[in-house]
C-alpha positions as CSV (number, residue, x, y, z in Angstrom):
1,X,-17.8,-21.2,95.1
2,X,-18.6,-19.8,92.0
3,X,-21.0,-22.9,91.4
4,X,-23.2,-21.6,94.2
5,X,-23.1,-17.9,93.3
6,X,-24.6,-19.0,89.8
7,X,-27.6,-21.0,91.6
8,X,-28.4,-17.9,93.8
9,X,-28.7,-15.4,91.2
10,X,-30.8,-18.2,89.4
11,X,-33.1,-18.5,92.1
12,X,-33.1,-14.5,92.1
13,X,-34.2,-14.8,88.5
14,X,-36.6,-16.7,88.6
15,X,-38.4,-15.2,91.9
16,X,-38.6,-12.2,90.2
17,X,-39.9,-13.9,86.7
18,X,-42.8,-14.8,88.5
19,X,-43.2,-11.5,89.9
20,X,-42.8,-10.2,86.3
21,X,-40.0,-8.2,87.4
22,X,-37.0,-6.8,85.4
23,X,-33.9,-9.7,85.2
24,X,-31.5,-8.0,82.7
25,X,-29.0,-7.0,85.7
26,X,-29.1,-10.5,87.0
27,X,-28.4,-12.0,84.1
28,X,-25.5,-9.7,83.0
29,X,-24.3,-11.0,86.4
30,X,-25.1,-14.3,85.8
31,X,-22.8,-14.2,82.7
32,X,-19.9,-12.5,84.0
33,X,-19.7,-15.6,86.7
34,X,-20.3,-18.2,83.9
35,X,-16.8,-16.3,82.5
36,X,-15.4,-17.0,85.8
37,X,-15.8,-20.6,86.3
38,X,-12.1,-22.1,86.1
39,X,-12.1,-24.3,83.5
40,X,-11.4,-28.1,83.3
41,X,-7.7,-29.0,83.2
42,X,-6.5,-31.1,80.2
43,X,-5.7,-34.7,80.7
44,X,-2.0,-36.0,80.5
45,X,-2.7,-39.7,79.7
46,X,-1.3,-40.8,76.7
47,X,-1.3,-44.5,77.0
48,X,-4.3,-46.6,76.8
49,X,-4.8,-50.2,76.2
50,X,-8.3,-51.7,76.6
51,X,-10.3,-49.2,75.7
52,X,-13.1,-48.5,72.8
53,X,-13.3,-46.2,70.2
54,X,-15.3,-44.1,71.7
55,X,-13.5,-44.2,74.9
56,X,-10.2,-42.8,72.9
57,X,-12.5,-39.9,71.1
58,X,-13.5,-38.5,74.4
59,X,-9.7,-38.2,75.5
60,X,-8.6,-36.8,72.3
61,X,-10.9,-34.3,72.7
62,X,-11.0,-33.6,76.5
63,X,-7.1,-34.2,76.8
64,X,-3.9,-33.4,75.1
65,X,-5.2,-34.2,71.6
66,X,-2.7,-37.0,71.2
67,X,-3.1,-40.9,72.5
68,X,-1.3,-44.0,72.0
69,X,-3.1,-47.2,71.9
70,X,-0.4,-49.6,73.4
71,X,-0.2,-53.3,74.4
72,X,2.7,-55.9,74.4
73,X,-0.3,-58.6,74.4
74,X,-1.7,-57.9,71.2
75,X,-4.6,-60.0,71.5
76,X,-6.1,-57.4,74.1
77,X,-6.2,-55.1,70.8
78,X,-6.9,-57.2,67.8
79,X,-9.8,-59.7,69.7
80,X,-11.1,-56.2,72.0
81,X,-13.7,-53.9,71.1
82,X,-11.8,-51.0,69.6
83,X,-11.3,-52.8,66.4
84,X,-15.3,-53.2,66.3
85,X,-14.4,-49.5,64.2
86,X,-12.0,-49.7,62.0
87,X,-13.0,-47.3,59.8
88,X,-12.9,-44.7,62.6
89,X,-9.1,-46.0,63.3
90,X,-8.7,-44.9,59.8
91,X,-9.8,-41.7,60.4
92,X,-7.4,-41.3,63.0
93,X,-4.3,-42.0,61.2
94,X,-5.5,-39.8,58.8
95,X,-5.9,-36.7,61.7
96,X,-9.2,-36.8,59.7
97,X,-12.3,-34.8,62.0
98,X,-15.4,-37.3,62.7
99,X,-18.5,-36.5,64.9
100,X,-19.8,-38.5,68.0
101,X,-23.2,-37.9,68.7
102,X,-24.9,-38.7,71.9
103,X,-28.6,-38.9,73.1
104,X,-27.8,-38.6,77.2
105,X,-24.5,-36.3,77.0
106,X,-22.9,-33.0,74.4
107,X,-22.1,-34.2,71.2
108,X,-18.3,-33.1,70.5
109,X,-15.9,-33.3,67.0
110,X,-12.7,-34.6,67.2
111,X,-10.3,-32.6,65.1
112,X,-6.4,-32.2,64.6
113,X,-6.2,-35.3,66.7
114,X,-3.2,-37.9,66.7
115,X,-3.0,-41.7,67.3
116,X,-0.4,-44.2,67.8
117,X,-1.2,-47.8,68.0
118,X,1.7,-50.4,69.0
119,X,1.0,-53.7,69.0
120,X,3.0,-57.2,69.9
121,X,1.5,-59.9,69.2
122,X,1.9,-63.6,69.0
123,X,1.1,-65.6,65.5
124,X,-1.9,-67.0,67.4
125,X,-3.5,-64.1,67.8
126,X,-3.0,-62.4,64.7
127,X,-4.1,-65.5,63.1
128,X,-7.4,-65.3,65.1
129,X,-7.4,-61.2,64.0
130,X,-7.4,-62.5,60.5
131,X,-9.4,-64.8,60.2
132,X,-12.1,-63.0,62.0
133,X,-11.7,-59.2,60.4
134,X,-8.9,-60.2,57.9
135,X,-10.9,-59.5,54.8
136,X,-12.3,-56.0,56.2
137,X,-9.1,-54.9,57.1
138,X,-7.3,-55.4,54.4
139,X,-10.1,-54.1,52.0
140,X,-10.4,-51.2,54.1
141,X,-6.7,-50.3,54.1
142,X,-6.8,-50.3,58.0
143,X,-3.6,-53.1,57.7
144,X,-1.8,-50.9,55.2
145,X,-1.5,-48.1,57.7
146,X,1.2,-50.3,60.1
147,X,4.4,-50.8,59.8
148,X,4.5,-54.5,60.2
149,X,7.9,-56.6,61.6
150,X,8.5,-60.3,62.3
151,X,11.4,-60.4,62.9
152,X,12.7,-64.4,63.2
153,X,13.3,-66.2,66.8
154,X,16.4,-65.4,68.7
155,X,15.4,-68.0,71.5
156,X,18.1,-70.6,71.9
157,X,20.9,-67.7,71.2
158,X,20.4,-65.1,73.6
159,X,23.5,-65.8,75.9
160,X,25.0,-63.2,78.0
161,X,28.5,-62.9,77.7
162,X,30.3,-60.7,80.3
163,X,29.5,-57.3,81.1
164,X,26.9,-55.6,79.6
165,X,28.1,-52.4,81.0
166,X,28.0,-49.6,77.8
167,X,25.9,-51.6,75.7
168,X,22.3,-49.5,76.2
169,X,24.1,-46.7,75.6
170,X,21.5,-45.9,72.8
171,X,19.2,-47.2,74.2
172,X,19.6,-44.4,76.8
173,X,20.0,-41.6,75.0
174,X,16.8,-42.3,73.1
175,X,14.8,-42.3,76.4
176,X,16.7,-39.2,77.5
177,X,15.3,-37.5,74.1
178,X,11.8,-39.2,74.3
179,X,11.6,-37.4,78.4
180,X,12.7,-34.6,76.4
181,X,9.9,-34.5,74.0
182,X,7.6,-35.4,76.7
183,X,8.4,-32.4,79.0
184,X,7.6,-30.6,76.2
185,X,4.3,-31.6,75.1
186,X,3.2,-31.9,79.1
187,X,4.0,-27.7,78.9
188,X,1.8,-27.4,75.3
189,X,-1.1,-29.1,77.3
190,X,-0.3,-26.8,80.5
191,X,-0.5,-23.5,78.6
192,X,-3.0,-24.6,76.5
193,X,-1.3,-24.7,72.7
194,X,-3.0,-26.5,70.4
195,X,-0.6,-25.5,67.3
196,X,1.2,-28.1,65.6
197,X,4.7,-27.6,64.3
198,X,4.9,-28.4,60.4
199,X,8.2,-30.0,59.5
200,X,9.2,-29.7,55.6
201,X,11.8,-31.2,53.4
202,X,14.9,-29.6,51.9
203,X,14.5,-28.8,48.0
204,X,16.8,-31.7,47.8
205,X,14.6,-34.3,49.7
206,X,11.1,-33.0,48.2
207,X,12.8,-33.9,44.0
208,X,14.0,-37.2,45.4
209,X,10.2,-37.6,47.4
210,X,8.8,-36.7,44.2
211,X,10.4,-39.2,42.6
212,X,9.9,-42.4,45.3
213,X,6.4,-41.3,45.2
214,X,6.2,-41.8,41.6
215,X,8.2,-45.7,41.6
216,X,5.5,-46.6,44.6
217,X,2.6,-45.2,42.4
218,X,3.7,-46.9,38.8
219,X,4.4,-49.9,41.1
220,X,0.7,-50.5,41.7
221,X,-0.1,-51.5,37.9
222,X,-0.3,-54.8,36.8
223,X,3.1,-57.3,37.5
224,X,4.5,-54.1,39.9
225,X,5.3,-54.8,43.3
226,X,1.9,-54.0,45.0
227,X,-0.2,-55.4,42.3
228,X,-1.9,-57.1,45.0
229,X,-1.2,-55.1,47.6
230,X,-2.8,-51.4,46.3
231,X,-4.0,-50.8,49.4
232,X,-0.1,-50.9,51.0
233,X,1.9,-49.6,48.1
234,X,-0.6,-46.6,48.2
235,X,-0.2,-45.7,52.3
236,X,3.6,-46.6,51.6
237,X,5.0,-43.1,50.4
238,X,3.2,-41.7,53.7
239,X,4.6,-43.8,55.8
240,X,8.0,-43.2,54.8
241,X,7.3,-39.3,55.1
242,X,6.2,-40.0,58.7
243,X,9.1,-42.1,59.6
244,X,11.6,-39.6,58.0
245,X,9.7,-36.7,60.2
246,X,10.3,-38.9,63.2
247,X,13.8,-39.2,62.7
248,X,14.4,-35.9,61.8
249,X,12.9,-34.6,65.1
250,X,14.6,-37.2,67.3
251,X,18.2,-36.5,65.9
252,X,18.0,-32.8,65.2
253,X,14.9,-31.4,66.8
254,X,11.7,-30.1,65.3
255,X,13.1,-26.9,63.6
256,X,15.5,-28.2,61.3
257,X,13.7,-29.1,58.0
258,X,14.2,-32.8,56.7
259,X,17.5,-33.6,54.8
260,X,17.4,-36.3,51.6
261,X,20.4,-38.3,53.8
262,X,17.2,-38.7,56.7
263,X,15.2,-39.3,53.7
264,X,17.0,-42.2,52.5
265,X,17.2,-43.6,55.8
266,X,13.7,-43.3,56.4
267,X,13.4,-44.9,52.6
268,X,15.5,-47.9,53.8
269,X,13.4,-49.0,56.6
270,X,10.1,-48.1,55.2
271,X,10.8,-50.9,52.0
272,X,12.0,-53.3,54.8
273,X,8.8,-53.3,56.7
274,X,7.3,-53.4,53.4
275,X,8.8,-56.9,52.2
276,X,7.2,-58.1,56.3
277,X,4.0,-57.0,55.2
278,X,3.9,-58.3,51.8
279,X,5.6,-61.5,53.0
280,X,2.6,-61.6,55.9
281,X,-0.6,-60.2,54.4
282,X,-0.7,-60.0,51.2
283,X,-3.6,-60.6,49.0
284,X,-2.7,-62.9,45.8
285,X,-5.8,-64.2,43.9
286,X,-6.3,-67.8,43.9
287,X,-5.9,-68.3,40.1
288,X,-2.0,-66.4,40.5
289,X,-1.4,-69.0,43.8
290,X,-2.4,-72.1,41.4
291,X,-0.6,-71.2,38.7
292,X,2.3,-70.2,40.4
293,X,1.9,-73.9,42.6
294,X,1.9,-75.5,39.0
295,X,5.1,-73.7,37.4
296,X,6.9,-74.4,40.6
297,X,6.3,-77.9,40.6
298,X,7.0,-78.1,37.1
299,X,10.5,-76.6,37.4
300,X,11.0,-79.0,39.8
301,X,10.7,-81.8,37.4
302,X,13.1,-80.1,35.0
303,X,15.7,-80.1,37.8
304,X,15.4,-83.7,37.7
305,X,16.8,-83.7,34.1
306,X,12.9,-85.0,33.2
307,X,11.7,-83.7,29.7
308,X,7.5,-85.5,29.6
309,X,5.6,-85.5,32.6
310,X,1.9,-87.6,32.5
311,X,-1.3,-85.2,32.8
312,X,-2.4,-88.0,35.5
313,X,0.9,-87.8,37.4
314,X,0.6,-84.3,38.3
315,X,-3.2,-84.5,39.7
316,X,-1.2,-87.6,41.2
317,X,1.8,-86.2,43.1
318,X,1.5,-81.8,42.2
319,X,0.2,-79.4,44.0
320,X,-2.8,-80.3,45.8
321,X,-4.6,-77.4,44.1
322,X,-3.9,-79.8,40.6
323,X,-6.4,-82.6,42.2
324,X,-9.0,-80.0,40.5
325,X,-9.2,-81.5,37.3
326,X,-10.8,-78.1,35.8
327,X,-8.1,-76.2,37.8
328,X,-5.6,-78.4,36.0
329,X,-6.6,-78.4,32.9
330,X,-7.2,-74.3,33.2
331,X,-3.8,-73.7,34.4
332,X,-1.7,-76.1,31.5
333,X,-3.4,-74.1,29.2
334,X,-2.7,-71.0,30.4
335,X,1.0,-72.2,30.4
336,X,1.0,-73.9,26.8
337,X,-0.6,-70.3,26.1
338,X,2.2,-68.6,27.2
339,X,4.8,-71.1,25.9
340,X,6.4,-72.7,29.0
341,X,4.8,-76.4,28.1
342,X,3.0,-78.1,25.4
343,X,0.3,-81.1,25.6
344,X,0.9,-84.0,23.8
345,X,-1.3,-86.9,23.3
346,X,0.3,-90.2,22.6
347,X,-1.7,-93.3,20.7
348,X,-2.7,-94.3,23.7
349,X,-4.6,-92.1,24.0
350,X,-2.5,-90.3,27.2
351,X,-2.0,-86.4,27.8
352,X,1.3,-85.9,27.9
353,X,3.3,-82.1,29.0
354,X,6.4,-81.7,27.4
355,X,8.2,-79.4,29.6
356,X,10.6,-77.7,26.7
357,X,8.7,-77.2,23.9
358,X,11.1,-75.2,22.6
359,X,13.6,-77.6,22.3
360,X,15.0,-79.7,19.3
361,X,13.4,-83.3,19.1
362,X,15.1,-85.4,21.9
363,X,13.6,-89.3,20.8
364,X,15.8,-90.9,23.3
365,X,14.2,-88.9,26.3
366,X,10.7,-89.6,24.7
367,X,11.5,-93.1,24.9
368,X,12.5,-93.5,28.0
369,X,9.3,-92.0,29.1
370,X,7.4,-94.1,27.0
371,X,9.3,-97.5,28.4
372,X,8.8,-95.8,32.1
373,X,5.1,-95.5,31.7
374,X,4.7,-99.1,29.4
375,X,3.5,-97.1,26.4
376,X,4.7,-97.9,22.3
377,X,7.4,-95.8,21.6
378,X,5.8,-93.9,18.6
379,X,8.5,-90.9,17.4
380,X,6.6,-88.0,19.5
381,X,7.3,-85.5,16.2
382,X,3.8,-87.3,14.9
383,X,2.0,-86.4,18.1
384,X,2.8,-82.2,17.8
């Protein structure tokens, strides 16, 4: 109705344009109905699954304001088009604003905006993920923002065993206070609130927060727990807020402000999704994988009661990163360097590693090696 009104008075305005007539009336009117037009209801859905980045940007900004990105077939995620803009996912998390700019329809700024993205998905297919965008999304920090789980196979143990009666007792009252929420956020989008309620610590939990933040932070230098994981260890104090602000809502509503106990909790299962991702994705240099290949397969031999080991033998049977002889001869010295072997060279003419240098001289064990490997058994004291 109010559609048509407008297109009279427009035809009315621009009959009398061409007549050169006054139009100031008309367009006071025309203005007054523009006030009237009813205006678009906002959009409910939440859940989305195969959909593109841009896709989700118009239904933050047309609808609630807050999406999750959902799939219990990951692959539909990781191998779709929305990870074709990861840096835009970033932004997301972040509730940073970003433009989109079109030629054939109104530009619009997402702003204040939330997003959830839940993904299960089978090694396969994070294995493709990785290999495809693995680099960029671990340089880019877009990994670092999950909390990852892989949690080990139950198949082959999941045996019922009676009644199961009382046993998703949780398990309903969680969905009970997620309808809750729910309800909730529908009547925000029905009256139109756009407000966001700011949770807050105790003084109690912001000095302990304070000081987590600072272990995660000194734990990025050099031989901390994210030295090769920055990118995590730097997204992890975050995540921990988030997960205590989530628990804190869940168990004791959005008024109360978050208690160090919820803190602690959050704490707890913030570190064990970090051991999954550390154990999963992250990033040790090549030349901290070899030497670490080399020390282990060292040790190895010194559980065998062995004091020499042949040069030749470990390019022979070590580490297949040892068939390198550069690699090889780069890593022994970086151990001799740090005192965990030395090289010895017997008449020979063979490069012996003597795996405790430290120790007195042991002639019997240097014999047997040299009888073993059909050498002359020259006292290995003239070879240091």
């Amino acid at each position: 109705m109010v559609d048509a009104r407008q297109k009279v008075l427009r035809k009315r305005i621009s009959g009398r344009l061409k007549k050169e007539l006054d139009v100031d009336d008309l367009k006071c009117q025309l203005v007054e109905l523009r006030k009237q037009k009813p205006k678009k209801p906002r959009k409910i859905q939440m859940i989305f699954e195969d959909v593109t980045t841009e896709a989700i940007a118009v239904e933050l900004n047309q609808g609630c304001g807050s999406a999750a990105l959902v799939s219990d077939e990951g692959a539909t995620i990781l191998n779709g088009r929305i990870v074709q803009d990861l840096p835009r996912l970033n932004k997301l998390w972040s509730a940073e604003p970003f433009n989109v700019t079109r030629k054939s329809s109104e530009s619009f700024t997402v702003d204040d905006a939330r997003l959830t993205v839940s993904i299960m998905a089978q090694p396969s297919a994070v294995a493709k993920f990785m290999k495809k965008r693995g680099d960029e999304s671990l340089g880019i920090g877009f990994l670092a923002r999950f909390l990852v789980c892989n949690p080990d196979s139950s198949q082959g143990t999941r045996l019922l065993r009676g009644s199961l009666e009382g046993d998703c007792d949780g398990y309903q009252d969680y969905l009970q206070r997620a309808n809750e929420i729910l309800c909730k956020k529908e009547g925000h989008v029905e009256k139109s609130k756009t407000g966001r309620k700011i949770l807050r610590f105790t003084e109690e939990a912001k000095i302990y927060w304070e000081w987590l933040y600072n272990e995660i932070e000194q734990n990025l230098r050099i031989n901390g727990r994210f030295q090769y994981a920055r990118d995590h260890g730097s997204k992890l104090a975050e995540n921990i807020t988030r997960i205590a602000a989530l628990l804190s809502c869940i168990e004791y509503g959005e008024d109360q402000k978050i208690s160090i106990d919820v803190l602690k909790d959050a704490e707890v299962m913030g570190f064990y999704f970090s051991d999954v991702f550390l154990r999963c994705f992250e990033s040790t240099p090549e030349y901290v994988k070899d030497l670490g290949a080399l020390r282990d397969y060292l040790q190895g031999v010194r559980d065998d009661g062995r004091r020499f080991v042949r040069k030749n033998k470990i390019r022979q049977s070590g580490p297949s990163r040892m068939r390198n002889k550069p690699v090889l001869d780069f890593n022994l010295n970086e151990l001799s360097r740090l005192g965990e072997v030395s090289i010895l060279v017997a008449n020979s003419g063979m490069l012996v590693v003597d795996l405790h240098p430290r120790y007195p001289h042991d002639n019997f064990q240097w014999g047997h090696f040299c009888l073993e490997n059909r050498v002359p058994a020259t006292d290995y004291r003239s070879l240091l």
